[in-house]
N, C-alpha and C positions, 0 to 999 in steps of 0.2 A: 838617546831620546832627544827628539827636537824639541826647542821652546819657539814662541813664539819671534825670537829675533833670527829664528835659522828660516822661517816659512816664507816664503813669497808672495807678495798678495796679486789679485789680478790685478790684468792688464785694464783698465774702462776703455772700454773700443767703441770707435767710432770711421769706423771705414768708410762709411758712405758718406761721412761730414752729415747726416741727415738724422740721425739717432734723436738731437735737441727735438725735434717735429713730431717724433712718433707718438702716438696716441696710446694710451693706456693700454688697448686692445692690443696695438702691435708691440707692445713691450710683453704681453703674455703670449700673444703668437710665437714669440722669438724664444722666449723660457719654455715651451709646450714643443716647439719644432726640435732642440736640444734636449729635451727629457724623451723625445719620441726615439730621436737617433741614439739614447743613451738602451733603452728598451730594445732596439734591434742591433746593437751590436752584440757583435757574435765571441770577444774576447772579453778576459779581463779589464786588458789598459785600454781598448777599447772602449770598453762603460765607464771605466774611469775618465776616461781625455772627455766623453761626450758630457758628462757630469760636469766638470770643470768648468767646461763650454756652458752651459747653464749657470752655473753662480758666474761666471766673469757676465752673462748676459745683465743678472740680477745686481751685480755692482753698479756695473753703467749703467743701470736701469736708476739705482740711486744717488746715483754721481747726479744724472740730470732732475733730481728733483729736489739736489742743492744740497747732498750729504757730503761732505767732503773726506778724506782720506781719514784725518780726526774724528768726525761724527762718526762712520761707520764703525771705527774702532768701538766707541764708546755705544754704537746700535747694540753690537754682537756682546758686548759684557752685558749689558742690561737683560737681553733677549739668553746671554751664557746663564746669567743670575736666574732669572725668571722660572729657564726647564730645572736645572740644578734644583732648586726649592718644588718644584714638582716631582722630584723625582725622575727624570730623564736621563738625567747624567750620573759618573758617576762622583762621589766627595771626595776631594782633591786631598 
């Protein structure tokens, strides 16, 4: 079983040096085009790598709106708490 010290987190990519510019729309464009390629592949590791591709988009997506490696940490417990208490997950 892995714990959270064996996981790797994404990479925040910024390949075009232009990511900081992008407008709200094109930060969903970019999550919507990787959920599209996640839908047409044809394989398992396939929908998985396109998936992945999708949350590393939604990282750097919150990278540029000033979450840093720490905050995010502390997003995803909040957001882990929140479904847990609904019922979502399951009790640890």
């Amino acid at each position: 079983m892995y714990d959270a010290c064996d996981l790797p987190s994404p990479v925040v990519r910024d390949s075009k040096s232009s990511v900081s510019t992008y407008s709200e729309l094109d930060w969903v464009y970019r999550v919507r085009e990787e959920l599209d390629e996640a839908l047409a592949a044809e394989t398992w590791a396939e929908k998985g790598e396109e998936i992945v591709d999708a949350i590393t988009v939604c990282v750097s997506w919150l990278e540029t709106l000033g979450f840093t490696e720490h905050a995010r940490a502390e997003l995803f417990r909040r957001v882990n708490a929140k479904n847990q208490a609904r019922g979502y997950m399951e009790e640890k």
